[in-house]
C-alpha positions in Angstrom: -27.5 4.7 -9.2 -24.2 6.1 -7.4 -25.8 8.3 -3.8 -24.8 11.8 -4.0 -23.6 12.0 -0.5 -25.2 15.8 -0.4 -28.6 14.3 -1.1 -28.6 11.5 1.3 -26.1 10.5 3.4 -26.1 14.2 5.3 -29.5 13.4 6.4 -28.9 9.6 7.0 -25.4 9.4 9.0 -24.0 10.9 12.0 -19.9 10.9 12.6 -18.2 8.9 15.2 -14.9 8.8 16.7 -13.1 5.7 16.5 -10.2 5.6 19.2 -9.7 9.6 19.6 -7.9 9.5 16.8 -10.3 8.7 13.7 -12.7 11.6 13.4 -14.2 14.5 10.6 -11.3 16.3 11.7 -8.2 13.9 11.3 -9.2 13.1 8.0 -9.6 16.8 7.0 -6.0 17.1 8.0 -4.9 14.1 6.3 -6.5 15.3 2.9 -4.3 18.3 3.8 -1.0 16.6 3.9 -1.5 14.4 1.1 -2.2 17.9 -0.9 1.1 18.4 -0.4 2.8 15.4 -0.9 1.2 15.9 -4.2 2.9 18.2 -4.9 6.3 17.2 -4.5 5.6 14.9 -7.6 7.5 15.7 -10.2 7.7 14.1 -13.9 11.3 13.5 -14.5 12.0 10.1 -13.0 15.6 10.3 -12.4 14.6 14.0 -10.2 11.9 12.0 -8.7 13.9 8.9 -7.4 17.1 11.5 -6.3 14.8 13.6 -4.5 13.3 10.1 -3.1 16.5 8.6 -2.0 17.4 11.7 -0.7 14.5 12.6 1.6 14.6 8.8 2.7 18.0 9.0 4.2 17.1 12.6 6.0 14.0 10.6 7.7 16.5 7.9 8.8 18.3 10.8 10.6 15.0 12.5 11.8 14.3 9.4 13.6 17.7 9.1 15.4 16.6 12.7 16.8 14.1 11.6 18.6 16.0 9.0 20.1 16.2 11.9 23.0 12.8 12.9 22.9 9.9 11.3 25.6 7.2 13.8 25.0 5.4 14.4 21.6 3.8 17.7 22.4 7.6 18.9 22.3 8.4 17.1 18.9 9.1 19.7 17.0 7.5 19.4 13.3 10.1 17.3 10.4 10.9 18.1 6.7 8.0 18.1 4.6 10.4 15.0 2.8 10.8 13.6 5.9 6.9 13.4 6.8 6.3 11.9 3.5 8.8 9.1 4.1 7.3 8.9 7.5 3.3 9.1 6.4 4.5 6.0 4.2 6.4 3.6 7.3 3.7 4.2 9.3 1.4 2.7 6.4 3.3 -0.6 6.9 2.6 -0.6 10.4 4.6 -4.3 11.0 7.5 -2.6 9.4 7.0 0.4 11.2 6.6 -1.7 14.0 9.4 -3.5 14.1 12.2 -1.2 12.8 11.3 1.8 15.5 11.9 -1.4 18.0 15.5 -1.8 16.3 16.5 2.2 17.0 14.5 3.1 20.1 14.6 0.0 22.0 11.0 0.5 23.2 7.5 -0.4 22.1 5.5 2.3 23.6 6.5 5.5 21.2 4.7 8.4 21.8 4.9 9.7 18.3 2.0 10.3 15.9 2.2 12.2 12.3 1.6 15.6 13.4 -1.6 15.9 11.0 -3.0 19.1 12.9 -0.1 20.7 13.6 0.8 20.6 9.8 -2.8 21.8 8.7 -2.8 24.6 11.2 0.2 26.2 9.2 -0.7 29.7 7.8 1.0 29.5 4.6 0.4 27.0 1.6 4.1 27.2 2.0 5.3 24.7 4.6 7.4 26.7 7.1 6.7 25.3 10.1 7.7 27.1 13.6 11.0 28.9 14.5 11.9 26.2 17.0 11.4 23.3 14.3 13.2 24.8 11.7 15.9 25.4 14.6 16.3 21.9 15.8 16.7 20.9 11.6 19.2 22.8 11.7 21.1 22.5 14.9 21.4 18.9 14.7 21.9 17.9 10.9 23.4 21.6 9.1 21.1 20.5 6.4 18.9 22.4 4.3 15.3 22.1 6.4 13.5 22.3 2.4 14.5 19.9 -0.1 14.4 21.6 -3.3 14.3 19.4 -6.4 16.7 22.0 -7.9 19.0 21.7 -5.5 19.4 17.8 -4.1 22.2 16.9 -2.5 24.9 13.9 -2.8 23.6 10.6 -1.2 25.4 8.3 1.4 27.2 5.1 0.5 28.7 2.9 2.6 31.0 0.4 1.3 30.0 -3.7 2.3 34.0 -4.7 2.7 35.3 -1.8 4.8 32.4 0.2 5.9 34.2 3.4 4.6 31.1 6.3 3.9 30.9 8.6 1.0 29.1 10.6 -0.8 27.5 9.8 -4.4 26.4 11.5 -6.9 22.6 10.9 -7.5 22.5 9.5 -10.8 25.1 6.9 -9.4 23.4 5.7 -6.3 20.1 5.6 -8.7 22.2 2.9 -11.0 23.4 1.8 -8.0 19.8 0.9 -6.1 17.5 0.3 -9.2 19.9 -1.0 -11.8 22.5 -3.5 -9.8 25.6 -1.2 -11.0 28.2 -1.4 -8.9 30.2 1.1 -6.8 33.4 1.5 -5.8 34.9 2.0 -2.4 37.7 4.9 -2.6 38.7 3.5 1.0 39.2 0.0 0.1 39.3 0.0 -3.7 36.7 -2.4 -3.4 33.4 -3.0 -5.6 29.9 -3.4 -4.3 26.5 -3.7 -5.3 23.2 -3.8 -3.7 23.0 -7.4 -3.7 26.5 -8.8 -2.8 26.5 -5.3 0.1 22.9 -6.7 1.6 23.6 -10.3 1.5 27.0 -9.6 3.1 25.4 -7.5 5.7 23.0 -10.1 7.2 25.7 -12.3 7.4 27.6 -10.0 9.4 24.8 -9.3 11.3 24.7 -13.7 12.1 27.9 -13.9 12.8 27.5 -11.4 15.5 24.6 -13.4 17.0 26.6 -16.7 16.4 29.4 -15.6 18.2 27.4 -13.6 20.8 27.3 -15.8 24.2 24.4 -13.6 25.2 21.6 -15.3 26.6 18.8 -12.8 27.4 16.3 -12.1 24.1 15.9 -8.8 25.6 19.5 -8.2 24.8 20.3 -9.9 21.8 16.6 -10.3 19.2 17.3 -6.9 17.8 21.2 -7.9 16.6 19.3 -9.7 13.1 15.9 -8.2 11.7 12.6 -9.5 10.2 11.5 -11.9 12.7 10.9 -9.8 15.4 7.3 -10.2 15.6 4.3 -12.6 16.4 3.2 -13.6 12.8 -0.2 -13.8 13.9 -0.2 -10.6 15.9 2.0 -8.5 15.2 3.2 -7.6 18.3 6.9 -7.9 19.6 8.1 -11.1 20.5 11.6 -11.1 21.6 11.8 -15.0 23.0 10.4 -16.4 20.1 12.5 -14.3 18.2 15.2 -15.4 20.1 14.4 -19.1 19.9 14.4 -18.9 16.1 17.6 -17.0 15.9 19.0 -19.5 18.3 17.6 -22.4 16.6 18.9 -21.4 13.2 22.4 -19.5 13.6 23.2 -21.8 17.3 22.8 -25.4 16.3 23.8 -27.9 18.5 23.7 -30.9 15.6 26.9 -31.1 13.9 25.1 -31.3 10.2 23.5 -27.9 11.0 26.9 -26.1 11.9 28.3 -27.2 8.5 25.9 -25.1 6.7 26.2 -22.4 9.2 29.9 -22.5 9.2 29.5 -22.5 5.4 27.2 -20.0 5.7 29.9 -17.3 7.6 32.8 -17.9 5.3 30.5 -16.1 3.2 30.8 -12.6 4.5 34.3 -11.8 3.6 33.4 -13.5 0.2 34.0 -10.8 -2.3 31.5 -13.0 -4.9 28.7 -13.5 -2.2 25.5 -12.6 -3.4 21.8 -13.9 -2.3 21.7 -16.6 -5.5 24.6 -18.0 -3.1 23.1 -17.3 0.4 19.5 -18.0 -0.2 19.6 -21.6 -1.0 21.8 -22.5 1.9 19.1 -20.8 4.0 16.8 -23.1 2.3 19.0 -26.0 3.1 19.8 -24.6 6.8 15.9 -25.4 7.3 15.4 -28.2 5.6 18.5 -29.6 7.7 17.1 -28.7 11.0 13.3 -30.2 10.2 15.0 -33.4 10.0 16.3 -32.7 13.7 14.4 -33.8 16.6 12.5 -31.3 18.7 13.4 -28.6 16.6 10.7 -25.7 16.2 11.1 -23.4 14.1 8.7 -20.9 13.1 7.6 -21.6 9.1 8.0 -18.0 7.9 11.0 -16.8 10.0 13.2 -17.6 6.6 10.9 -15.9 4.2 11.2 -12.7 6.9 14.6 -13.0 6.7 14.9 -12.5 3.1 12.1 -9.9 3.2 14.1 -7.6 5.5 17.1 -7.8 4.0 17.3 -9.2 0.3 18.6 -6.1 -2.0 18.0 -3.4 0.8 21.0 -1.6 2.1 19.0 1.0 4.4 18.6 0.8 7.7 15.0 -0.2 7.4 13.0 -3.7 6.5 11.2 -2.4 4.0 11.8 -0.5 1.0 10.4 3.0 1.7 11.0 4.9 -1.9 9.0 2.0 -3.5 6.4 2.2 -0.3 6.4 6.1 -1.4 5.8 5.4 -5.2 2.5 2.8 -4.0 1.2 5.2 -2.6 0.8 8.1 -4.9 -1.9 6.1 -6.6 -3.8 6.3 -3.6 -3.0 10.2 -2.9 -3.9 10.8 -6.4 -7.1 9.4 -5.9 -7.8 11.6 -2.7 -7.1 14.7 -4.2 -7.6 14.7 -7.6 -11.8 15.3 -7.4 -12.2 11.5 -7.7 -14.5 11.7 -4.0 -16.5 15.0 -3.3 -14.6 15.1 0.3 -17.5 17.3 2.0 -18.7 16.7 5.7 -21.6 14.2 4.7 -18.5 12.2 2.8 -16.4 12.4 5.8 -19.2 11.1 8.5 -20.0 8.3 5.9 -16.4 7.3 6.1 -16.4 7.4 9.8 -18.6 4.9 10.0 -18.5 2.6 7.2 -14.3 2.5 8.5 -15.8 1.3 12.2 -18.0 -1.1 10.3 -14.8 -2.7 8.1 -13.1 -3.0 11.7 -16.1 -5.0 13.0 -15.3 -7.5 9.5 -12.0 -7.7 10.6 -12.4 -8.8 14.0 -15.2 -11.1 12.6 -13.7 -12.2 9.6 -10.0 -13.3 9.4 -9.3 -13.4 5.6 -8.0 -10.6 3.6 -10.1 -7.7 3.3 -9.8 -5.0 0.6 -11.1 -1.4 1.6 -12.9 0.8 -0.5 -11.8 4.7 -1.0 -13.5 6.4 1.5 -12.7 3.6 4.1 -9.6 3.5 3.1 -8.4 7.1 4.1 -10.0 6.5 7.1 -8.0 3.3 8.0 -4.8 5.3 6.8 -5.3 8.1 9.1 -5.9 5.7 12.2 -3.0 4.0 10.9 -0.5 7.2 11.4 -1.2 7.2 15.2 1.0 4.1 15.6 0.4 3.4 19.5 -3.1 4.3 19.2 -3.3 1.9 16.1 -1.6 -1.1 17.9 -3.4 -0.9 21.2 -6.9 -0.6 19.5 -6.0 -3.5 17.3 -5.0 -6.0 20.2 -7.8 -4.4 22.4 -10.7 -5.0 19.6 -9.4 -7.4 17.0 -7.0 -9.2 19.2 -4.1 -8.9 16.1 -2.2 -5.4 15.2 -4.1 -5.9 11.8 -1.4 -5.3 9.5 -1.7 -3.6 5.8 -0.1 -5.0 2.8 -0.1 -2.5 -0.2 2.6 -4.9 -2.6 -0.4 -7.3 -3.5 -1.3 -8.4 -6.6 -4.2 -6.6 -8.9 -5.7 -9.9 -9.6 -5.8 -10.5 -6.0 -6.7 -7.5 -5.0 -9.8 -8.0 -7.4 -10.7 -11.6 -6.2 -10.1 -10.1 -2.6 -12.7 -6.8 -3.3 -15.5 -9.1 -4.5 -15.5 -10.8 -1.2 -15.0 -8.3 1.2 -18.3 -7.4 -0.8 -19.7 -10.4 0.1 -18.9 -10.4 3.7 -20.5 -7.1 3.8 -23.7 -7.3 2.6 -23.8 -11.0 5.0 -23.4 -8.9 8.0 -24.5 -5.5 7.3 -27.2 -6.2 4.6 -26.3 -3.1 2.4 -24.1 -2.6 -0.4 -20.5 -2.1 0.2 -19.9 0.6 -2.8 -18.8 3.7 -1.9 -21.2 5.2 -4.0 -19.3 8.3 -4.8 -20.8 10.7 -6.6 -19.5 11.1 -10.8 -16.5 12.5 -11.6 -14.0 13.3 -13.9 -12.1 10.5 -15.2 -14.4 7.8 -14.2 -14.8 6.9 -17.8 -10.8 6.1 -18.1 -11.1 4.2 -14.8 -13.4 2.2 -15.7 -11.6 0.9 -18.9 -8.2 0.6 -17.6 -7.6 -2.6 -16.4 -6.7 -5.7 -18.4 -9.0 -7.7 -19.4 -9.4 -11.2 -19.2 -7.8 -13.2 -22.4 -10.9 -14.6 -23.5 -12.7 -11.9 -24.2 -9.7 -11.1 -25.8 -10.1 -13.7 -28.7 -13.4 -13.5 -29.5 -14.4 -12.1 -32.8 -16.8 -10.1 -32.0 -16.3 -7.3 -34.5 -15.7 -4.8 -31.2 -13.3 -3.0 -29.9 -11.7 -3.5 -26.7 -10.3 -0.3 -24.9 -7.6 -0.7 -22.5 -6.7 3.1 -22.0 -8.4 6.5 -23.4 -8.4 9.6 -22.7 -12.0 10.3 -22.1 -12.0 14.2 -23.1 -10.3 12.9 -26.7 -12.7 14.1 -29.5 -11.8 10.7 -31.8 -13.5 7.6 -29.5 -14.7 4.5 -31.0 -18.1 3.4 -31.2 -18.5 0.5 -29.3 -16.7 -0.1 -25.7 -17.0 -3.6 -23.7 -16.8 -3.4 -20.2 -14.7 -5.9 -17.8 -16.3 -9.1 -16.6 -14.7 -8.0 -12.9 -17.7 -6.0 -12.8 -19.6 -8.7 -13.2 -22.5 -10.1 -12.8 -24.7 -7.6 -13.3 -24.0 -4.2 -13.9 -25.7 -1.1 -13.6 -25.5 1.8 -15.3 -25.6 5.7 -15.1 -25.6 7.7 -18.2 -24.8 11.2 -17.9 -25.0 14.0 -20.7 -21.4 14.9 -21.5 -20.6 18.1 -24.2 -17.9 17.2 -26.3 -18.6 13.2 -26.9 -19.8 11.8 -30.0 -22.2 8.8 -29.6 -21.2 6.0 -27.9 -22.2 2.3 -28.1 -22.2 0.4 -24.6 -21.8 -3.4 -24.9 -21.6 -5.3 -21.0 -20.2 -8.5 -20.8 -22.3 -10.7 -18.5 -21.9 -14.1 -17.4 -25.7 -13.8 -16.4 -28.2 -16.0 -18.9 -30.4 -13.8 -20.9 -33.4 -16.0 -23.1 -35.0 -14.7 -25.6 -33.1 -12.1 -28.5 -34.2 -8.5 -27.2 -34.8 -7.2 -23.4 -35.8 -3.7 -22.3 -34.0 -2.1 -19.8 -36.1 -3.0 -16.7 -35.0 -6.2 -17.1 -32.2 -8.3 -15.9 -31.0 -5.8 -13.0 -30.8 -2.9 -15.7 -33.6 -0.3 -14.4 -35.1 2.3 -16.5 -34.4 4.9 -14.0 -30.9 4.3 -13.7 -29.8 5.0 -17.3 -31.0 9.3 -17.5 -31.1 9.4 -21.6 -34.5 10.0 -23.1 -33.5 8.6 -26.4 -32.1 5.0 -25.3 -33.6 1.8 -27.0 -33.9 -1.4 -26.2 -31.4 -3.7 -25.8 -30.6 -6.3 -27.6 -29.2 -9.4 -26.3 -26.3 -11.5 -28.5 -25.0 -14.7 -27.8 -21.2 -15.7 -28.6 -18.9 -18.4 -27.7 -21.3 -18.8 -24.4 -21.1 -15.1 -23.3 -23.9 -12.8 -23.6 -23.3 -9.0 -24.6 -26.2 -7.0 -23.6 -25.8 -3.9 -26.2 -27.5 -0.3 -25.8 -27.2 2.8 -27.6 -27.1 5.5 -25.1 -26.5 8.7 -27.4 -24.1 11.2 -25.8 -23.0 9.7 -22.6 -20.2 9.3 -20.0 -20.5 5.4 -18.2 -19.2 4.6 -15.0 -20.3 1.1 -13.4 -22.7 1.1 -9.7 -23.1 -2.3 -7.5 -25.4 -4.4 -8.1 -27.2 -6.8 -5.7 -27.4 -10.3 -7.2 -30.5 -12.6 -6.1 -27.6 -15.8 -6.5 -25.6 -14.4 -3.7 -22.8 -12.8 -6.2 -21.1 -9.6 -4.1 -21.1 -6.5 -5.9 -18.0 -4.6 -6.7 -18.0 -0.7 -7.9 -15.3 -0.2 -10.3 -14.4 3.2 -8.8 -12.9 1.6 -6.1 -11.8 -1.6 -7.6 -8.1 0.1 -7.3 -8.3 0.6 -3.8 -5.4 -0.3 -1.6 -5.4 -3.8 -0.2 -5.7 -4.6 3.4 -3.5 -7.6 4.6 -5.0 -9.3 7.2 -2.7 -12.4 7.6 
């Protein structure tokens, strides 16, 4: 049965500070700011990715601004836009990483998302400070709010000539989700995202072909992606370097044909990635039949990662990094987690805990909720984040929120695993019930053979759980499985449900009661349930209750075989890559 953290864990856990930075506090603040990044959410989608595109290209001038500034206690505070473009970099913290190298030359920023500063404002309003909303101003002449009623033209700049313009924002939409083309009133030329980012990493090898330079202090910034250790994360301009050298200086004649080829390209008006990728592909595959030639194996794959359809000055795509992330801000503020103080000390140290897995356990590790917001918040002091990383886990322990659901599933249940091997307790969250647990816990696909069975059921992949017209019977995912346990709470408004749980566990015998088979009485609060019978079909067993009136959400369950548990309620939780 789900903890209610008032009951238990006040009495049981005590806050810590993890690296001055991780604390009751911080994550106070960061529930603040994600508040309002709710909400500047709006419904209309072409609004949305305007206003998007638009407060991504005001953060890529906010951080040129501090290009000048060496102190952050006289950073003045951003654009509410601009700190939610910001909040979402610093969540890719390789990215982040490696891009703020590119403008500020430096690895030692000083900068931190001002998470305080922003929750200390007086007004639900955000007007920050007289000398903020002063250096806006001073240094752009752009509106410090960005009003969804009001969003400006975005910047284009052409591929051929470089010539910059303004766009409308239904055109640079077409023009950065839909592959439409635009045209250059400079040059009379078309582009589109493709050809314009394919072309610009050419350009950006030529310079380093042609560059004489010697020093990888001086010339590892000139191409992007591969600026970093790939084990560590940390900047490494001579290997960099090497690679760079390796691949765009050959000394073997074969490899200067493809580069050669590869440069005609970039005044190529057709040149697109279906023509530059596979003679990156056969670039490499020239050089490993080379002699002493080292090359590291995912310096391509960077490449293309950093600059394959993206045509801003960043590596990563920051509007779609924004639109990840609302599931996870949704799930903050919406009531999911009762964020009290005994919440917020259980976080504390169940986050310090997941960073003890990490530096034990090098395999990818997926985060529950309330560890997750911690991990974000630790996250948003970059420097901090880095050094405590390298210091403690040896590795800037990177985090990877583009991965698969299926992974991410795989990747919970043994995270699980690990956790109850070191720790010897449950990993759930055990967050107390809430609203819309129901929904959650029927909303993602099942698997296909559950799918064809003729069972006479019903399968539910989305409902709205305060709907007055809900079938009968429900069956729960096997992902939750083996073994689940259940909580049944009174809920007005429902009519009668009828609970079947799919179980790869081996029942004998027809009928069970509910102390059996990891199904305590206590945990299912209905006076009136009875007892439940067990079917067999196509080598699955449905255990079957009727519950009356009741609201389900599935709890962890400890499996004598060794099996981790997993708590649906934060089955959806971002994933943590730890390559």
């Amino acid at each position: 049965m789900p903890v209610n953290p008032s009951e238990s864990t006040s009495q049981m856990i005590n806050p810590i500070v993890i690296d001055k930075v991780v604390h009751i506090g911080a994550l106070t603040w960061h529930l603040d700011l994600l508040r309002r990044f709710k909400a500047l959410e709006t419904a209309d989608e072409a609004t949305d990715l305007h206003y998007l595109y638009a407060a991504e290209q005001r953060y890529g001038i906010w951080l040129h601004l501090l290009k000048d500034k060496t102190s952050p206690a006289k950073t003045p505070l951003p654009p509410l836009d601009v700190l939610l473009m910001w909040h979402a970099h610093m969540l890719n913290p390789w990215r982040y990483h490696e891009d703020t190298y590119h403008i500020f030359g430096r690895e030692d920023l000083p900068f931190a998302l001002p998470l305080e500063e922003v929750a200390l404002l007086s007004s639900e309003d955000y007007v920050p400070d007289r000398a903020s909303l002063d250096f806006w101003d001073t240094n752009t002449g752009l509106p410090f709010e960005l009003r969804h009623d009001k969003l400006p033209d975005l910047q284009y700049s052409c591929a051929w000539c470089s010539f910059q313009k303004a766009v409308s924002g239904p055109e640079y939409i077409q023009y950065r989700t839909k592959g439409a083309p635009l045209k250059c009133k400079q040059c009379g030329e078309e582009s589109t995202v493709d050809n314009a980012s394919a072309v610009r990493f050419l350009r950006d090898v030529r310079e380093f072909h042609l560059s004489t330079e010697v020093d990888p202090l001086k010339t590892a910034s000139i191409i992007r992606g591969c600026l970093l250790n790939t084990t560590t994360g940390v900047i490494d301009t001579k290997a960099c370097f090497e690679d760079l050298k390796t691949l765009f200086r050959p000394t073997a004649s074969t490899a200067k044909k493809v580069v050669k080829s590869l440069l005609e390209l970039s005044n190529d008006k057709s040149c697109s990635w279906s023509i530059v990728a596979p003679r990156l592909v056969v670039l490499k595959k020239t050089l490993s039949n080379l002699p002493r030639t080292a090359l590291r194996h995912r310096t391509i794959a960077m490449l293309n990662c950093a600059y394959q359809n993206n045509v801003t000055m960043f590596s990563t795509d920051l509007v779609a990094a924004v639109k990840r992330q609302r599931d996870f801000t949704g799930k903050m503020v919406d009531g999911t987690v009762i964020w009290d103080a005994a919440q917020m000390a259980r976080a504390t140290v169940r986050y310090h805990k997941f960073l003890l897995l990490m530096a034990h356990e090098h395999s990818f590790l997926v985060p529950t909720l309330d560890i997750d917001l911690a991990w974000h918040t630790h996250q948003l002091h970059p420097s901090h984040y880095q050094q405590y990383g390298l210091k403690h886990l040896r590795r800037i322990i990177n985090h990877d929120d583009t991965v698969s659901n299926s992974h991410l599933k795989n990747s919970f249940a043994h995270t699980a695993r690990l956790w109850k091997k070191h720790f010897n307790e449950i990993y759930s969250c055990d967050l107390p019930p809430q609203r819309g647990l129901l929904e959650k816990l029927f909303s993602a696909q099942p698997p296909t053979p559950y799918r064809e069975k003729s069972t006479g059921f019903k399968f539910i992949d989305r409902f709205d759980p305060k709907a007055k017209d809900l079938p009968r019977i429900i069956i729960c995912h096997s992902f939750l499985l083996p073994g689940v346990r259940l909580e049944a709470l009174g809920t007005p408004g429902l009519q009668p449900l009828r609970v079947a749980l799919v179980t790869s566990t081996v029942v004998t015998g027809t009928t069970v009661d509910l102390a059996a088979e990891g199904v305590a009485a206590e945990d299912v609060e209905v006076a009136d349930v009875e007892e439940v019978e067990v079917m067999a079909d196509v080598g699955e067993v449905q255990v079957m209750a009727d519950v009356g009136e009741v609201q389900v959400m599935a709890d962890v369950v400890e499996e004598d075989a060794g099996v981790g548990d997993v708590a649906v309620g934060d089955a959806g939780a971002e994933v943590a890559n730890m390559r």
